[in-house]
Steps between C-alpha positions, in 0.01 A plus 500: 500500500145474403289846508240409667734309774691847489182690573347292778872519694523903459099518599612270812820728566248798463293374813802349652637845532204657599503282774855612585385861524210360739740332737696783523272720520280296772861463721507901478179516625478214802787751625297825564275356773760358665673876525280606801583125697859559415503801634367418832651161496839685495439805698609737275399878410342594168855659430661163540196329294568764229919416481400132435252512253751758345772159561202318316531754197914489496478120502305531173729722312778355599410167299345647224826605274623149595203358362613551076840304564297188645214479214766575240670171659195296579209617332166687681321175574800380723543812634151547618474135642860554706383837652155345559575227708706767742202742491231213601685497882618851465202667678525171769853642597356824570226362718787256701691848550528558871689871479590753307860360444339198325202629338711741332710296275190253466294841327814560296476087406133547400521807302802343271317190427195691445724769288644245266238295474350832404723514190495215380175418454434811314766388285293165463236697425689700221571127367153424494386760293765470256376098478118623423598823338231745699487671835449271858754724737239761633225182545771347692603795747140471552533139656785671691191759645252188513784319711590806728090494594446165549834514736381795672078363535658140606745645737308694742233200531786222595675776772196610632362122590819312520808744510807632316684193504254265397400725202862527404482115485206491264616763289827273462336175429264701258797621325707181420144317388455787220835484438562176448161434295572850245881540457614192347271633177683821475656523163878688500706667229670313196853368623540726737863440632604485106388862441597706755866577699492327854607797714345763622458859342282789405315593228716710207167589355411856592136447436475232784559758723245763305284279575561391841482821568142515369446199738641712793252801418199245463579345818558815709120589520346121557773541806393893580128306494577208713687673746371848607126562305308401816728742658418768284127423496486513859721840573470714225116426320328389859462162431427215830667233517282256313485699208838597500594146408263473215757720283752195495209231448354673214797598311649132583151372376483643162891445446410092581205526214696689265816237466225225468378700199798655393640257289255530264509919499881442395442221262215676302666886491890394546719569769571892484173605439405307826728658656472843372163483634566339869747797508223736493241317688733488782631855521116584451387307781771609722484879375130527671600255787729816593286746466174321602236731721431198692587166547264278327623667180856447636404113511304486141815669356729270667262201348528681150868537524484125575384408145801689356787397709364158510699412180798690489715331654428150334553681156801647602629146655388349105728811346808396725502092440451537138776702439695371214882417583426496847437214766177560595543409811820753524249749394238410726717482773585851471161661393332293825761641742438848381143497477437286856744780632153730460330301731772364754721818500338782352175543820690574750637806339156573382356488893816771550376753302164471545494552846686844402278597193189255579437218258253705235829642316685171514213322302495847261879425439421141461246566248811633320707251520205243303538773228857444457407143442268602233744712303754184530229303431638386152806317620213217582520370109661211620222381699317393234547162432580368073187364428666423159 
Protein backbone atom coordinates (compact mmCIF):
# COMPACT_ATOMS: atom_id res chain seq x y z
CA UNK A 1 0.00 0.00 0.00
CA UNK A 2 0.99 3.47 -0.78
CA UNK A 3 2.30 5.67 2.36
CA UNK A 4 0.55 8.35 1.99
CA UNK A 5 -2.82 6.15 1.34
CA UNK A 6 -1.54 4.33 4.63
CA UNK A 7 -1.35 7.61 6.50
CA UNK A 8 -4.61 9.26 5.50
CA UNK A 9 -6.54 5.69 6.58
CA UNK A 10 -4.68 5.55 10.18
CA UNK A 11 -5.33 9.62 10.51
CA UNK A 12 -9.13 8.65 9.57
CA UNK A 13 -9.07 5.56 12.10
CA UNK A 14 -7.49 8.14 14.59
CA UNK A 15 -10.76 10.37 14.47
CA UNK A 16 -12.88 7.43 13.77
CA UNK A 17 -11.98 6.18 17.17
CA UNK A 18 -12.17 9.24 18.84
CA UNK A 19 -15.51 9.33 17.82
CA UNK A 20 -16.08 5.88 19.35
CA UNK A 21 -14.90 7.14 22.73
CA UNK A 22 -17.49 10.16 22.15
CA UNK A 23 -20.43 7.87 21.59
CA UNK A 24 -19.70 6.02 24.40
CA UNK A 25 -18.96 8.36 26.41
CA UNK A 26 -22.13 10.69 25.39
CA UNK A 27 -24.49 7.23 26.04
CA UNK A 28 -22.82 7.26 29.69
CA UNK A 29 -23.76 10.54 30.13
CA UNK A 30 -27.60 10.88 28.57
CA UNK A 31 -27.98 8.18 31.51
CA UNK A 32 -27.27 10.33 34.66
CA UNK A 33 -30.22 12.72 34.21
CA UNK A 34 -32.41 10.20 33.62
CA UNK A 35 -31.35 8.59 37.29
CA UNK A 36 -33.64 11.02 39.27
CA UNK A 37 -36.89 10.23 36.55
CA UNK A 38 -36.07 6.60 36.97
CA UNK A 39 -36.21 6.74 40.26
CA UNK A 40 -39.52 8.27 40.64
CA UNK A 41 -40.81 6.67 37.56
CA UNK A 42 -40.26 3.33 39.44
CA UNK A 43 -40.94 4.16 42.96
CA UNK A 44 -38.04 2.99 44.39
CA UNK A 45 -35.75 4.04 47.53
CA UNK A 46 -32.25 5.43 47.10
CA UNK A 47 -31.20 1.89 48.50
CA UNK A 48 -32.89 0.22 45.61
CA UNK A 49 -31.45 3.06 43.10
CA UNK A 50 -28.00 2.28 44.60
CA UNK A 51 -28.35 -1.95 43.96
CA UNK A 52 -29.04 -1.10 40.26
CA UNK A 53 -26.59 1.22 39.34
CA UNK A 54 -24.33 -1.31 41.30
CA UNK A 55 -26.29 -4.09 38.49
CA UNK A 56 -25.10 -1.29 35.97
CA UNK A 57 -21.37 -1.73 37.24
CA UNK A 58 -21.58 -5.86 37.33
CA UNK A 59 -22.99 -5.76 33.79
CA UNK A 60 -19.74 -4.02 32.79
CA UNK A 61 -17.30 -6.36 34.28
CA UNK A 62 -18.90 -9.12 33.44
CA UNK A 63 -18.20 -8.45 29.56
CA UNK A 64 -15.02 -7.04 29.84
CA UNK A 65 -12.71 -10.41 30.16
CA UNK A 66 -14.95 -11.68 27.30
CA UNK A 67 -14.04 -8.85 25.32
CA UNK A 68 -9.98 -10.25 24.31
CA UNK A 69 -11.46 -13.65 22.89
CA UNK A 70 -13.85 -11.61 20.42
CA UNK A 71 -11.13 -8.96 19.03
CA UNK A 72 -8.58 -11.77 18.91
CA UNK A 73 -11.36 -13.45 16.53
CA UNK A 74 -12.68 -10.41 14.76
CA UNK A 75 -10.54 -7.59 15.08
CA UNK A 76 -11.36 -4.09 17.31
CA UNK A 77 -13.15 -2.35 14.47
CA UNK A 78 -15.82 -5.22 14.32
CA UNK A 79 -15.94 -5.48 17.75
CA UNK A 80 -16.68 -1.90 18.43
CA UNK A 81 -19.33 -1.65 15.55
CA UNK A 82 -21.23 -5.09 16.98
CA UNK A 83 -21.34 -3.72 20.61
CA UNK A 84 -22.27 -0.29 19.22
CA UNK A 85 -25.25 -0.97 17.48
CA UNK A 86 -26.62 -2.79 20.95
CA UNK A 87 -25.49 0.25 23.01
CA UNK A 88 -27.34 2.92 20.57
CA UNK A 89 -31.00 1.33 22.04
CA UNK A 90 -29.44 0.23 25.24
CA UNK A 91 -30.32 3.36 27.29
CA UNK A 92 -34.04 3.20 25.23
CA UNK A 93 -34.60 -0.21 27.09
CA UNK A 94 -33.98 1.36 30.28
CA UNK A 95 -36.37 4.21 29.65
CA UNK A 96 -39.28 1.40 28.27
CA UNK A 97 -38.57 -0.37 31.78
CA UNK A 98 -41.81 -0.38 33.69
CA UNK A 99 -40.35 -2.18 37.17
CA UNK A 100 -37.67 -3.13 38.86
CA UNK A 101 -37.85 -6.80 37.53
CA UNK A 102 -37.26 -5.39 34.00
CA UNK A 103 -35.13 -2.49 34.45
CA UNK A 104 -32.79 -4.64 36.18
CA UNK A 105 -31.56 -6.94 33.57
CA UNK A 106 -32.00 -3.94 30.99
CA UNK A 107 -29.03 -1.91 33.43
CA UNK A 108 -27.07 -5.17 33.40
CA UNK A 109 -27.71 -5.10 29.20
CA UNK A 110 -26.42 -1.49 29.08
CA UNK A 111 -23.46 -1.75 31.22
CA UNK A 112 -22.07 -4.96 29.08
CA UNK A 113 -22.44 -3.27 25.84
CA UNK A 114 -21.07 -0.21 27.25
CA UNK A 115 -18.22 -2.51 29.09
CA UNK A 116 -17.06 -4.18 25.94
CA UNK A 117 -17.45 -1.64 23.80
CA UNK A 118 -15.25 -0.12 26.47
CA UNK A 119 -12.44 -2.54 25.57
CA UNK A 120 -12.38 -2.65 22.48
CA UNK A 121 -12.08 0.53 21.39
CA UNK A 122 -9.17 1.15 23.57
CA UNK A 123 -7.73 -1.67 21.86
CA UNK A 124 -8.51 0.27 18.52
CA UNK A 125 -6.95 2.91 19.93
CA UNK A 126 -3.72 0.89 20.87
CA UNK A 127 -3.90 -0.01 16.95
CA UNK A 128 -3.95 3.43 16.04
CA UNK A 129 -1.01 4.50 17.65
CA UNK A 130 1.01 1.68 16.61
CA UNK A 131 -0.21 2.79 12.73
CA UNK A 132 1.16 6.58 13.39
CA UNK A 133 3.80 5.59 15.85
CA UNK A 134 3.00 8.47 18.72
CA UNK A 135 0.53 8.88 21.53
CA UNK A 136 -3.61 9.56 20.69
CA UNK A 137 -5.12 7.25 23.76
CA UNK A 138 -5.25 10.01 26.54
CA UNK A 139 -6.70 12.70 23.62
CA UNK A 140 -9.19 10.08 23.04
CA UNK A 141 -10.45 9.31 26.74
CA UNK A 142 -10.85 12.92 26.47
CA UNK A 143 -13.64 12.60 23.71
CA UNK A 144 -14.94 9.93 26.13
CA UNK A 145 -15.17 13.18 28.92
CA UNK A 146 -16.31 15.57 25.93
CA UNK A 147 -19.08 12.83 25.17
CA UNK A 148 -20.11 12.18 28.90
CA UNK A 149 -20.80 16.32 28.97
CA UNK A 150 -22.46 16.80 26.01
CA UNK A 151 -24.77 13.64 27.18
CA UNK A 152 -25.22 15.02 30.50
CA UNK A 153 -25.83 19.21 29.13
CA UNK A 154 -28.22 17.61 26.25
CA UNK A 155 -30.02 15.36 28.59
CA UNK A 156 -31.45 17.49 31.19
CA UNK A 157 -32.70 20.09 28.38
CA UNK A 158 -34.76 17.22 26.29
CA UNK A 159 -36.35 15.74 29.94
CA UNK A 160 -37.02 18.89 31.28
CA UNK A 161 -39.18 20.22 28.03
CA UNK A 162 -40.22 17.00 26.52
CA UNK A 163 -39.57 14.00 28.98
CA UNK A 164 -37.53 10.85 29.69
CA UNK A 165 -38.80 8.93 26.95
CA UNK A 166 -38.58 11.25 24.27
CA UNK A 167 -34.93 12.11 25.21
CA UNK A 168 -34.13 8.44 25.29
CA UNK A 169 -35.40 8.51 21.66
CA UNK A 170 -33.09 11.28 20.55
CA UNK A 171 -30.23 10.05 22.29
CA UNK A 172 -30.88 6.70 20.21
CA UNK A 173 -31.34 8.20 16.84
CA UNK A 174 -28.23 10.45 17.70
CA UNK A 175 -26.31 7.40 18.34
CA UNK A 176 -26.85 5.19 15.19
CA UNK A 177 -26.30 8.62 12.89
CA UNK A 178 -22.62 8.95 14.51
CA UNK A 179 -22.28 5.57 14.31
CA UNK A 180 -23.02 4.82 11.14
CA UNK A 181 -21.19 8.05 9.60
CA UNK A 182 -17.57 7.27 11.96
CA UNK A 183 -17.22 3.44 12.37
CA UNK A 184 -16.99 2.12 9.00
CA UNK A 185 -13.38 4.22 8.94
CA UNK A 186 -12.06 2.47 11.92
CA UNK A 187 -8.93 0.70 10.98
CA UNK A 188 -8.43 -3.02 12.92
CA UNK A 189 -5.41 -5.21 13.58
CA UNK A 190 -3.37 -7.16 10.83
CA UNK A 191 -5.18 -10.64 10.23
CA UNK A 192 -6.57 -10.81 13.21
CA UNK A 193 -8.20 -14.36 13.33
CA UNK A 194 -4.65 -15.67 11.80
CA UNK A 195 -2.71 -14.49 14.89
CA UNK A 196 -4.37 -15.23 17.79
CA UNK A 197 -6.12 -18.72 19.42
CA UNK A 198 -10.04 -18.45 19.10
CA UNK A 199 -10.99 -19.29 22.70
CA UNK A 200 -11.07 -17.58 25.52
CA UNK A 201 -8.26 -17.17 28.25
CA UNK A 202 -6.20 -14.98 30.47
CA UNK A 203 -3.23 -13.29 30.25
CA UNK A 204 0.15 -15.58 31.24
CA UNK A 205 1.99 -12.33 31.36
CA UNK A 206 2.50 -11.28 34.96
CA UNK A 207 3.09 -7.71 34.05
CA UNK A 208 -0.52 -7.34 32.59
CA UNK A 209 -1.67 -7.70 35.82
CA UNK A 210 1.23 -5.22 37.43
CA UNK A 211 -0.16 -3.08 35.54
CA UNK A 212 -3.76 -3.49 35.80
CA UNK A 213 -3.20 -3.17 39.03
CA UNK A 214 -1.74 0.32 38.50
CA UNK A 215 -5.03 0.92 36.55
CA UNK A 216 -7.05 -0.23 39.67
CA UNK A 217 -5.04 2.29 42.04
CA UNK A 218 -5.49 5.18 39.38
CA UNK A 219 -9.05 4.57 39.14
CA UNK A 220 -9.85 4.22 42.87
CA UNK A 221 -9.52 8.05 43.57
CA UNK A 222 -11.37 9.52 40.17
CA UNK A 223 -14.19 7.01 41.82
CA UNK A 224 -13.43 8.24 45.71
CA UNK A 225 -13.91 11.90 43.69
CA UNK A 226 -16.99 11.18 41.80
CA UNK A 227 -18.74 9.53 44.41
CA UNK A 228 -18.38 10.99 47.96
CA UNK A 229 -16.14 14.61 47.63
CA UNK A 230 -19.35 16.70 47.77
CA UNK A 231 -20.04 14.61 50.72
CA UNK A 232 -17.01 15.35 52.37
CA UNK A 233 -17.06 19.06 51.46
CA UNK A 234 -20.33 19.43 52.88
CA UNK A 235 -19.88 17.38 56.42
CA UNK A 236 -16.52 17.55 57.38
CA UNK A 237 -14.92 21.24 55.84
CA UNK A 238 -18.57 23.16 56.04
CA UNK A 239 -19.16 23.40 52.63
CA UNK A 240 -23.23 24.27 51.15
CA UNK A 241 -24.46 22.54 48.82
CA UNK A 242 -23.51 24.52 45.75
CA UNK A 243 -20.06 24.53 46.52
CA UNK A 244 -19.88 21.19 47.60
CA UNK A 245 -20.38 20.08 44.02
CA UNK A 246 -17.71 22.25 42.60
CA UNK A 247 -15.02 19.60 43.99
CA UNK A 248 -16.22 17.00 41.26
CA UNK A 249 -16.58 19.79 38.42
CA UNK A 250 -13.21 21.11 38.91
CA UNK A 251 -11.25 18.05 39.27
CA UNK A 252 -13.46 16.51 36.24
CA UNK A 253 -12.59 19.87 34.41
CA UNK A 254 -8.93 19.85 34.50
CA UNK A 255 -8.83 15.90 33.99
CA UNK A 256 -11.04 16.74 30.45
CA UNK A 257 -8.13 19.50 29.50
CA UNK A 258 -5.36 17.43 30.49
CA UNK A 259 -6.18 14.19 28.09
CA UNK A 260 -6.75 16.83 25.27
CA UNK A 261 -3.16 17.90 25.96
CA UNK A 262 -1.75 14.90 27.16
CA UNK A 263 -0.75 13.29 24.21
CA UNK A 264 1.67 15.59 23.49
CA UNK A 265 3.22 15.61 27.39
CA UNK A 266 3.78 11.73 26.67
CA UNK A 267 4.99 12.07 23.17
CA UNK A 268 7.63 14.83 23.93
CA UNK A 269 9.05 13.28 27.58
CA UNK A 270 8.03 9.39 26.96
CA UNK A 271 5.67 7.41 28.69
CA UNK A 272 7.23 6.80 32.31
CA UNK A 273 8.35 10.05 32.90
CA UNK A 274 4.67 11.16 32.25
CA UNK A 275 3.68 9.03 34.41
CA UNK A 276 6.15 9.33 37.11
CA UNK A 277 5.01 12.77 37.27
CA UNK A 278 0.97 12.32 37.15
CA UNK A 279 1.85 9.94 40.07
CA UNK A 280 2.94 12.77 42.09
CA UNK A 281 0.65 15.43 40.95
CA UNK A 282 -2.13 13.29 42.00
CA UNK A 283 -1.09 12.09 45.44
CA UNK A 284 -0.13 15.92 45.84
CA UNK A 285 -3.39 17.18 45.02
CA UNK A 286 -5.18 14.66 46.98
CA UNK A 287 -2.62 14.84 50.04
CA UNK A 288 -3.91 18.65 50.73
CA UNK A 289 -7.54 17.78 49.56
CA UNK A 290 -7.35 15.65 52.95
CA UNK A 291 -6.02 17.83 54.99
CA UNK A 292 -7.45 21.10 53.54
CA UNK A 293 -8.52 23.94 56.36
CA UNK A 294 -11.38 24.67 54.23
CA UNK A 295 -13.09 23.74 51.34
CA UNK A 296 -12.17 25.92 48.52
CA UNK A 297 -8.66 24.52 48.96
CA UNK A 298 -10.30 21.05 49.15
CA UNK A 299 -11.78 21.90 45.55
CA UNK A 300 -8.40 23.61 44.00
CA UNK A 301 -6.61 20.42 45.20
CA UNK A 302 -9.12 18.18 43.80
CA UNK A 303 -8.68 20.37 40.34
CA UNK A 304 -4.79 19.91 40.75
CA UNK A 305 -5.06 16.26 41.37
CA UNK A 306 -7.13 16.37 38.15
CA UNK A 307 -4.11 17.26 35.95
CA UNK A 308 -2.24 14.22 37.32
CA UNK A 309 -4.71 11.47 37.28
CA UNK A 310 -5.99 12.73 34.07
CA UNK A 311 -3.45 10.51 32.18
CA UNK A 312 -2.80 7.58 34.07
CA UNK A 313 -4.96 5.49 33.16
CA UNK A 314 -4.68 6.00 29.27
CA UNK A 315 -0.84 5.29 29.72
CA UNK A 316 -1.40 2.39 31.61
CA UNK A 317 -4.21 1.11 28.96
CA UNK A 318 -1.05 1.93 26.05
CA UNK A 319 1.41 -0.36 28.49
CA UNK A 320 -1.22 -3.32 28.51
CA UNK A 321 -2.17 -3.49 24.50
CA UNK A 322 1.36 -3.24 23.50
CA UNK A 323 2.53 -5.97 25.28
CA UNK A 324 4.60 -8.14 23.14
CA UNK A 325 3.32 -11.92 22.87
CA UNK A 326 0.13 -10.95 24.06
CA UNK A 327 -3.37 -10.23 22.35
CA UNK A 328 -3.86 -6.93 23.09
CA UNK A 329 -7.10 -7.18 23.41
CA UNK A 330 -6.56 -10.28 26.01
CA UNK A 331 -4.53 -7.78 27.80
CA UNK A 332 -6.81 -5.03 27.66
CA UNK A 333 -9.52 -7.02 28.61
CA UNK A 334 -8.01 -7.78 31.80
CA UNK A 335 -6.25 -4.43 32.73
CA UNK A 336 -9.94 -2.60 31.92
CA UNK A 337 -11.80 -5.00 34.25
CA UNK A 338 -9.38 -4.36 37.01
CA UNK A 339 -9.00 -0.82 36.71
CA UNK A 340 -13.05 -0.01 36.00
CA UNK A 341 -13.37 -2.27 39.21
CA UNK A 342 -11.97 1.23 41.02
CA UNK A 343 -14.77 3.02 39.93
CA UNK A 344 -17.76 0.44 39.73
CA UNK A 345 -16.70 -1.68 42.80
CA UNK A 346 -14.21 -0.08 44.80
CA UNK A 347 -16.86 3.39 46.20
CA UNK A 348 -19.00 1.68 47.90
CA UNK A 349 -16.45 0.29 50.23
CA UNK A 350 -14.91 3.67 50.29
CA UNK A 351 -18.52 5.36 51.55
CA UNK A 352 -18.15 2.33 54.41
CA UNK A 353 -15.31 3.50 55.98
CA UNK A 354 -15.67 6.87 55.70
CA UNK A 355 -18.69 7.19 57.44
CA UNK A 356 -16.60 5.36 60.38
CA UNK A 357 -13.29 7.39 60.04
CA UNK A 358 -14.76 10.48 57.90
CA UNK A 359 -13.52 10.87 54.36
CA UNK A 360 -10.18 13.21 55.17
CA UNK A 361 -8.11 9.85 55.98
CA UNK A 362 -9.55 7.92 53.07
CA UNK A 363 -8.22 10.59 50.54
CA UNK A 364 -4.73 10.58 52.89
CA UNK A 365 -4.63 6.75 52.16
CA UNK A 366 -5.54 7.40 48.64
CA UNK A 367 -2.84 9.79 48.21
CA UNK A 368 -0.84 6.60 48.94
CA UNK A 369 -2.04 4.47 46.80
CA UNK A 370 -1.02 7.22 43.55
CA UNK A 371 2.50 6.73 45.11
CA UNK A 372 2.51 3.13 44.62
CA UNK A 373 1.78 3.91 41.04
CA UNK A 374 4.75 6.07 40.89
CA UNK A 375 7.23 3.57 42.26
CA UNK A 376 5.65 0.96 39.56
CA UNK A 377 5.72 3.57 37.34
CA UNK A 378 8.45 1.93 35.07
CA UNK A 379 6.50 -1.10 33.98
CA UNK A 380 4.86 1.74 31.50
CA UNK A 381 7.99 1.24 28.87
CA UNK A 382 5.73 -0.37 26.70
CA UNK A 383 3.59 2.50 26.19
CA UNK A 384 5.76 4.12 24.13
CA UNK A 385 5.12 3.50 20.76
CA UNK A 386 8.55 2.39 18.01
CA UNK A 387 8.88 5.42 16.32
CA UNK A 388 11.67 3.51 14.44
Amino acid sequence: MDASVYLRKAVYGRWAVACAFFFNGFLVGSWAPQIPVFMVRLGISEFTLGLLILVFGVGALAAMPWCGYLISRFGSRAVVKGFAVFCSFSLLLVALAPNVSTAAPALFLFGAVIGGMDVAMNANAVEVEKKLSRAVMSSSHGFWSLGGFAGGALGGLLIEAHGHLAHALVVTLIAILLGMATFGYMITEDSPAAQEKHKLEFPTNPLIYLIGLMALFSMVPEGSVLDWAALYLQQERGADIATAGFAFAAFSGTMSIMRFLGDGVRNRFGAVKTLRYSALIGATGMLIASVAPNSWIAILAFAFAGLGIANMVPIAFSAAGNQKGTSSGVALSMVTLMGYSGILVAPSAIGFVGGRTGFGPVYMVLAGLLIVVFLMSNLAKSADVDRS
